[in-house]
C-alpha positions as CSV (number, residue, x, y, z in Angstrom):
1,X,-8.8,11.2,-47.8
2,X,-7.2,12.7,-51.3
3,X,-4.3,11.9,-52.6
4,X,-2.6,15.2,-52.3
5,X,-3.8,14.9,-48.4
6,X,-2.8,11.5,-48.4
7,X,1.0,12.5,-49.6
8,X,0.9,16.2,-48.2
9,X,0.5,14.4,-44.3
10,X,3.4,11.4,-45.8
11,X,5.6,14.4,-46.2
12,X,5.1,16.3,-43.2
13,X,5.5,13.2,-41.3
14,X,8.7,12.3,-42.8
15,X,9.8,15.8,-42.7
16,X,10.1,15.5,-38.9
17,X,9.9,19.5,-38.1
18,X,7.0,20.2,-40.6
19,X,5.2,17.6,-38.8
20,X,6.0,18.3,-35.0
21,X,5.9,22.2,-35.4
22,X,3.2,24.0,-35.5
23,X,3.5,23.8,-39.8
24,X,2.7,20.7,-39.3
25,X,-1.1,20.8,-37.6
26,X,-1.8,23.7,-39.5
27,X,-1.5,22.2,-43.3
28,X,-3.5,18.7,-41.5
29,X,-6.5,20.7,-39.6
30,X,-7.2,22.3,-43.3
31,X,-6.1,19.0,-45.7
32,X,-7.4,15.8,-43.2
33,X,-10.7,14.2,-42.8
34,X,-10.5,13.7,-39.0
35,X,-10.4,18.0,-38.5
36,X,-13.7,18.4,-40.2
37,X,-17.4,18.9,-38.4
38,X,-17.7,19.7,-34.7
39,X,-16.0,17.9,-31.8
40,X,-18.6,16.1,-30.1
41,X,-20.1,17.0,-26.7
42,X,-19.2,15.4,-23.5
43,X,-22.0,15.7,-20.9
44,X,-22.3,13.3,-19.0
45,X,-18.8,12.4,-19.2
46,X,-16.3,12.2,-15.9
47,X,-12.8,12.6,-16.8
48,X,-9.4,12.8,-14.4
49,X,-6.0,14.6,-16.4
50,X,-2.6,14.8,-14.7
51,X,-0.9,18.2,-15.0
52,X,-3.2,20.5,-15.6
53,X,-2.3,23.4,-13.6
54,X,-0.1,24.8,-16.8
55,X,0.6,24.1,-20.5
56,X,-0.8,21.3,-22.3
57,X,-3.1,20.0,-19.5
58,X,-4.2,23.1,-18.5
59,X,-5.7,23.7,-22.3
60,X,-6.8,20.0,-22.9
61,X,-8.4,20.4,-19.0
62,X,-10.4,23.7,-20.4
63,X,-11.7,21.8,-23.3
64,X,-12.5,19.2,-21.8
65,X,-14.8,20.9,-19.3
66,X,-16.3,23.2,-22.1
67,X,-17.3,19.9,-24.0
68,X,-19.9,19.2,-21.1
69,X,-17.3,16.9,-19.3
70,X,-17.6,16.6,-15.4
71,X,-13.2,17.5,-14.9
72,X,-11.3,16.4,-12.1
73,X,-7.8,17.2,-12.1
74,X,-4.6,15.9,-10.1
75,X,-2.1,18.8,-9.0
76,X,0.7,18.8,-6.3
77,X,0.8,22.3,-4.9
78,X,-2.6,23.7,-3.4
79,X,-2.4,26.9,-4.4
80,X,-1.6,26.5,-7.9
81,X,-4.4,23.8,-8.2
82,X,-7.3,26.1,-6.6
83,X,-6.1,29.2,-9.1
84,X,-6.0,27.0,-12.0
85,X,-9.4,25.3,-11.1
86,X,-10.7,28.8,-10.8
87,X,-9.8,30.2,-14.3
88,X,-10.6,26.6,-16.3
89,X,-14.3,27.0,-14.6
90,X,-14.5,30.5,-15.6
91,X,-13.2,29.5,-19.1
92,X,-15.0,26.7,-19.9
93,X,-18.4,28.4,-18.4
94,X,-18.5,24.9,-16.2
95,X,-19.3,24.2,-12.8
96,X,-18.0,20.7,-13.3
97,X,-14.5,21.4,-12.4
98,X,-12.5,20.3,-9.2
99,X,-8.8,18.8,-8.3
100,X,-7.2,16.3,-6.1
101,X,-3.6,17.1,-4.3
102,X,-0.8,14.1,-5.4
103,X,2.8,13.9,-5.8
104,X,3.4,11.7,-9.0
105,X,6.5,10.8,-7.6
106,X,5.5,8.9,-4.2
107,X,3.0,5.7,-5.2
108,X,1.5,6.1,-1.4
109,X,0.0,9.7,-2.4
110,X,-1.2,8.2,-6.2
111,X,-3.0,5.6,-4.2
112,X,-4.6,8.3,-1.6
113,X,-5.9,10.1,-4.8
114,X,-7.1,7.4,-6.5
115,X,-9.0,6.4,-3.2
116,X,-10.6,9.6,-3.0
117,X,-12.1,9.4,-6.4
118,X,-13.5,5.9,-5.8
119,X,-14.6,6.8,-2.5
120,X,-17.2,9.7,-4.5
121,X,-17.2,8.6,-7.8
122,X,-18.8,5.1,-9.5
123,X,-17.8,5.5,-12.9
124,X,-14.3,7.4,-15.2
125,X,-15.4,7.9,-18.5
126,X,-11.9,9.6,-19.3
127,X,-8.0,8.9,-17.9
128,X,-5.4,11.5,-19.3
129,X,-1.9,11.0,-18.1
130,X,-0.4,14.5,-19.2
131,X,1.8,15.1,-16.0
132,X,5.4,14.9,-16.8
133,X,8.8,16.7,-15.7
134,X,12.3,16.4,-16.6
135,X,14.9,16.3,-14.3
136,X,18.5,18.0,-15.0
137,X,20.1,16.0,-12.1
138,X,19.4,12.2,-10.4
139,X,17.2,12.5,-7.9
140,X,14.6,9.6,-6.0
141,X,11.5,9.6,-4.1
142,X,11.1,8.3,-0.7
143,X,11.3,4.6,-2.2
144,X,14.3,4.9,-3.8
145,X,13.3,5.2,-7.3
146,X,13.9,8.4,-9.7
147,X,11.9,10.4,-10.1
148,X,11.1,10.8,-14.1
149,X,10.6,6.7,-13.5
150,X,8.3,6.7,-10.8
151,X,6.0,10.0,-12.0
152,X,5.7,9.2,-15.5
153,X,6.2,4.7,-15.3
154,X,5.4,3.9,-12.4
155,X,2.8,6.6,-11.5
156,X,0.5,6.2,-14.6
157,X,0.7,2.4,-14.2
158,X,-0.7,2.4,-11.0
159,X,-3.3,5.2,-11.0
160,X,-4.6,3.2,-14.3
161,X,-5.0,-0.1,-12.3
162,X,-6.0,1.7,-8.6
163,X,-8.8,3.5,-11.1
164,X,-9.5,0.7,-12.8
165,X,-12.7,-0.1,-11.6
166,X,-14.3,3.4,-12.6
167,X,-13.5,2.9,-16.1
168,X,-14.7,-0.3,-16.3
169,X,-18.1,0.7,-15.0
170,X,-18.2,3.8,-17.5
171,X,-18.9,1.1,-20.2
172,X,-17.1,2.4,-22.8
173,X,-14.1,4.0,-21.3
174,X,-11.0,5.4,-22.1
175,X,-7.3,6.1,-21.5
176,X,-5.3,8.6,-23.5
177,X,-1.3,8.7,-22.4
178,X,0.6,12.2,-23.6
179,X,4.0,10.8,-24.6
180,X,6.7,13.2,-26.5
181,X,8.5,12.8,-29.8
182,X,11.4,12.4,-27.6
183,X,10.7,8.9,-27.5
184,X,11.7,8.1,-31.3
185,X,15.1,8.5,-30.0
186,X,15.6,5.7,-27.4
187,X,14.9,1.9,-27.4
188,X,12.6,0.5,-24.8
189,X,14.4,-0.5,-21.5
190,X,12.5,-3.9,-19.8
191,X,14.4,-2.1,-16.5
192,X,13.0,1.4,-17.2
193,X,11.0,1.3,-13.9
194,X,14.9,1.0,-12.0
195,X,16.9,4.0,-13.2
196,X,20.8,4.3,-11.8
197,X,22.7,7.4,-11.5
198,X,25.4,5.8,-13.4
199,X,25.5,8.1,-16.2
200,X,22.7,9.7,-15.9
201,X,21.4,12.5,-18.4
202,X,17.9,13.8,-17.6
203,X,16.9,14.2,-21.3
204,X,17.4,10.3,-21.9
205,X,15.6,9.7,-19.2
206,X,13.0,10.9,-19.9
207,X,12.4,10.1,-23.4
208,X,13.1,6.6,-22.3
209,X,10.4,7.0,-20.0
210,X,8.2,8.3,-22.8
211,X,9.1,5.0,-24.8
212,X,8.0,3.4,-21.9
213,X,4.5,5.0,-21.7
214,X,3.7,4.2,-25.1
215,X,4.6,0.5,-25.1
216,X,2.6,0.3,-21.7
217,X,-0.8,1.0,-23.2
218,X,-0.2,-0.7,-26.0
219,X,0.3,-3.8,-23.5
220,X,-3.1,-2.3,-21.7
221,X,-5.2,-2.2,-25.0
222,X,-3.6,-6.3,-25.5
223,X,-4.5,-6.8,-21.8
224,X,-8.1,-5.3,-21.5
225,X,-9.1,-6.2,-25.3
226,X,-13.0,-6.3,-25.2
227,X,-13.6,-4.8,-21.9
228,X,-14.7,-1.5,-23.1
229,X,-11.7,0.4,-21.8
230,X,-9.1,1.8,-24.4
231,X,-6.5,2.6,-24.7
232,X,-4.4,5.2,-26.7
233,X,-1.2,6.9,-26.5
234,X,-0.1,10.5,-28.4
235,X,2.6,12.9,-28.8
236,X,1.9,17.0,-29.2
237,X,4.3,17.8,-31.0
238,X,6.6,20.6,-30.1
239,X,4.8,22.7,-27.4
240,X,5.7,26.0,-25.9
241,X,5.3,25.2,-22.9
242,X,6.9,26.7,-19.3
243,X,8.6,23.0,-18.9
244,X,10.4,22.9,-22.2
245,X,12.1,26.6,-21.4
246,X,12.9,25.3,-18.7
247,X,14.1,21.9,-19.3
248,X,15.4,22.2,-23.2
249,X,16.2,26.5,-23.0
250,X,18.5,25.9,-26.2
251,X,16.0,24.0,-28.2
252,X,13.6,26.3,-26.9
253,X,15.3,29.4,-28.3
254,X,16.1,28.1,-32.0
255,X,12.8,26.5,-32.2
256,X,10.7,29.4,-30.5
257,X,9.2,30.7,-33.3
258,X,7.7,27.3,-35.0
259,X,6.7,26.1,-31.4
260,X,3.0,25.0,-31.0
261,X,0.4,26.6,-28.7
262,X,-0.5,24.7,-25.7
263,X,-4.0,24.5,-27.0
264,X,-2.7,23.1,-29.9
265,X,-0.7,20.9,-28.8
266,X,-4.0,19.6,-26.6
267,X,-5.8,19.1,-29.5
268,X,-5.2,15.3,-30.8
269,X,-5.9,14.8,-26.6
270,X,-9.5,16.2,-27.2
271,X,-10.3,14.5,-30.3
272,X,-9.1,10.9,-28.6
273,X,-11.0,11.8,-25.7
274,X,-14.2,12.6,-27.6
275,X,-14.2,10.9,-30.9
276,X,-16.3,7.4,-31.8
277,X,-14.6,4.8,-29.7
278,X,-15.0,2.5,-33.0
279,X,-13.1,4.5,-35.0
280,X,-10.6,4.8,-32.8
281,X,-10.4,1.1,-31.6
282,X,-7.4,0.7,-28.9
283,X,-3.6,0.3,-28.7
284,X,-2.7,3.5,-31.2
285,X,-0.3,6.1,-31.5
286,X,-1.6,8.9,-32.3
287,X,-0.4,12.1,-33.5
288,X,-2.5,15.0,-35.1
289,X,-5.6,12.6,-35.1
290,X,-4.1,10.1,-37.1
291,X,-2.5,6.8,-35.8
292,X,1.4,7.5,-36.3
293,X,4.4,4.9,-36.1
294,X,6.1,4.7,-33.0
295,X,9.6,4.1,-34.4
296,X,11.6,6.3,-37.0
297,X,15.4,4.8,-36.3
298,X,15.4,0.8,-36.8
299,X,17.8,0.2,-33.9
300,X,15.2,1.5,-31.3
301,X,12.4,-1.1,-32.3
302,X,11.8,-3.3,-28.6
303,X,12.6,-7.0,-29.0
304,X,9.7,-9.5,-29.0
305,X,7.9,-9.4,-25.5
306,X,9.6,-6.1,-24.0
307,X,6.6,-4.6,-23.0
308,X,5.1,-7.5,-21.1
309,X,8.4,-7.5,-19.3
310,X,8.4,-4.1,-18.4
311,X,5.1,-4.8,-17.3
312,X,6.3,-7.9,-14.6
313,X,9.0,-5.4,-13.8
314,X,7.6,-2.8,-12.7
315,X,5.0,-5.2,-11.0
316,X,8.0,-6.8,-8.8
317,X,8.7,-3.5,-7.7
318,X,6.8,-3.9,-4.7
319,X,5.9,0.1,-5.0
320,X,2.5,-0.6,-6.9
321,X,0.6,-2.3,-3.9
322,X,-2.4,-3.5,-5.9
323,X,-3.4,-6.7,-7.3
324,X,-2.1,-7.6,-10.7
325,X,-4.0,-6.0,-13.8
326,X,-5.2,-9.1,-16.5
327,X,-2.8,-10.8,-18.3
């Protein structure tokens, strides 16, 4: 890497919306070392993404399967799932495409998808947690819990430990986790597993859960250190996707026109997915193919041992209903 690439990247980065707009991947895909030669194949590969009925997932699903992969996605609404299985084949030009019904937000149906796979699948080369919502108003799931906690905590924690078995039979295996840049703006929560409705906004929420993610596989990579599962977590940038109009419809509209595609905001997912695992190692954040901080305010840096004690947290939940991961 150049000097001018090295301090072009240093002041996207610090730039904030050169990096996370589209500006930003554009200057790196023609000035970084990571964006150059061919994405390698996947064949042979069997990978399970969240979310992929729309957006991000949908893309990262489409790549995926056109890279050789064997794809498996998990979707909530049956209809949605068998159109979008239908147009990633066609896309991709794969046969290799299929989906599971789940509800992120209720553990009991994670666990019924994760059985499912197990029950016709020995090995998971690939784990993408990309399936994420955010909620304007408090709401909970039959358990009690709310609902950006348990589909984007809780939900990810325990389809990684239900599917951990397939991933450790792959050999060399590995987990990618699609946080947001929201997360730069809250400190992790030990408690971010038990959301109240005391003051509740849905946009703190969720970054807070997104802070959450990251810090959780980088207690994974710690945890399962020389297994041959890693673990790495990302951010996209600023997508245009159907959620953020949604969720965000005044950032959406300033913002509109810098916005990344949803292909491109899939594209560090792709490379982490198919890139050599020893360059990569484990326990990253990544963003535009290069490993990123995960703080830019100093008063949102975790205290010594947060993570492992979000980690018993969310364990003493009782919602998980599988035997502890390592320590």
């Amino acid at each position: 890497m150049t000097a001018v690439a090295w301090a072009a990247d240093a002041l996207l980065e610090a730039s904030v919306i050169g990096s996370f707009s589209r500006i930003g991947l554009a200057a790196r895909s023609r000035l970084l070392p990571e964006f150059a030669g061919a994405t390698a194949r996947l064949d042979g590969r069997a990978a399970i993404i969240t979310g992929a009925t729309s957006g991000i997932g949908y893309a990262a699903a489409t790549r995926l399967a056109g890279l050789g992969a064997a794809v498996h996605f998990l979707a909530r609404d049956p209809g949605r799932a068998a159109a979008a299985c239908q147009r990633i084949a066609a896309a991709a030009g794969s046969r290799r495409v299929s989906y599971g019904l789940a509800d992120l937000n209720e553990p009991g149906s994670v666990r019924a998808f994760a059985a499912e796979y197990l029950n016709s699948h020995d090995r998971l080369d690939i784990l993408v947690h990309n399936a994420g919502a955010m909620h304007a108003s408090y709401r909970v799931n039959g358990a009690g819990t709310e609902l950006t906690a348990a589909g984007q905590v809780i939900a990810p924690f325990l389809l990684t430990s239900l599917l951990l078995p397939a991933l450790l039979a792959a050999g060399r295996s590995r987990v990618i986790t699609v946080s947001s840049a929201g997360l730069y703006t809250q400190r992790l929560d030990p408690a971010a597993g038990q959301v109240t409705a005391r003051g509740y906004r849905g946009a703190a929420a969720y970054a807070r859960a997104k802070r959450a993610q990251v810090a959780l596989s980088r207690e994974w990579a710690r945890r399962l250190a020389g297994t041959g599962v890693a673990f790495h977590a990302m951010h996209p940038g600023w997508v245009d996707t159907p959620g953020i109009a949604a969720a965000l419809p005044r950032f959406y509209q300033v913002m509109g026109p810098l916005l990344r595609t949803p292909g491109e905001g899939a594209d560090t997912i792709v490379w982490l997915a198919s890139a050599d695992a020893a360059r990569l190692g484990s326990g990253r954040f990544w963003h535009d193919r290069r490993p990123r901080a995960e703080y830019r305010l100093p008063w949102t840096r975790e205290a010594p041992g947060a993570a492992r004690r979000l980690w018993d947290c969310i364990e003493s939940t009782g919602l998980l209903g599988v035997p502890s991961a390592p320590r």
